[in-house]
C-alpha positions in Angstrom: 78.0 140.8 131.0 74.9 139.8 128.6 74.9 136.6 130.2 75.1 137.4 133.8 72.2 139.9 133.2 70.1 137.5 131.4 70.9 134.3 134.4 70.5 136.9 137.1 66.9 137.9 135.0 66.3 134.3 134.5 67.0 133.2 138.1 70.1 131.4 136.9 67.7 128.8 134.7 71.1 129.0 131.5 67.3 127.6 129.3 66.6 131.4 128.0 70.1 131.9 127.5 70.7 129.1 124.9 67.4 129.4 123.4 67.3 133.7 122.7 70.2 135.1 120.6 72.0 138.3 122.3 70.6 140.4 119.8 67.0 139.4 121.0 68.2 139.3 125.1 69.9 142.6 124.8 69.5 144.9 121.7 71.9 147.6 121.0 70.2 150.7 122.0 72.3 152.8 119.3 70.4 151.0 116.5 67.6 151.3 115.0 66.6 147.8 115.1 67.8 147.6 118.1 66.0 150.3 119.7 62.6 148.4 118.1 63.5 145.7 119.7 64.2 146.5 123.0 61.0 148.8 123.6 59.2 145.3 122.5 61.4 143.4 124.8 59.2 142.6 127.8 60.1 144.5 131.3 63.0 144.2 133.0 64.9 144.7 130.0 68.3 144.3 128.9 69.6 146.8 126.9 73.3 147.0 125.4 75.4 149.9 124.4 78.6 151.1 123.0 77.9 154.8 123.4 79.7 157.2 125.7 77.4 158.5 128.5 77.6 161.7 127.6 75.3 160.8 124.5 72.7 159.2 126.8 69.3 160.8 127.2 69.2 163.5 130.1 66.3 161.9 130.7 68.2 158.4 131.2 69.9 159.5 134.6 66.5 160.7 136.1 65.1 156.6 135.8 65.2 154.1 137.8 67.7 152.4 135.2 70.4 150.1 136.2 73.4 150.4 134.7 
């Protein structure tokens, strides 16, 4: 799925792809780390996650998020 977000983000151009490791492209939002890295990540992001969606924000499912 990371890499479909990131061709459909990049206009299908596979360069950003090859050259940014997932971790970069899509942070895992349940980590620390990850969470730093996302908000630096520049707009749209990608954001990955493991968590159920019952531990999401509340404020999550008022955005204008994709998921």
């Amino acid at each position: 799925m990371l890499e479909i977000l990131s061709l459909i983000r990049q206009d299908g151009d596979p360069n950003w792809c090859r050259s940014v490791p997932n971790w970069d492209r899509g942070p895992w939002l349940e980590t620390l780390l990850g969470y730093r890295r996302a908000r630096g990540n520049a707009r749209p992001r990608i954001i990955s996650s493991h968590l159920p969606v019952q531990m999401f924000p509340k404020a999550f499912f008022g955005s204008k998020a994709k998921v």
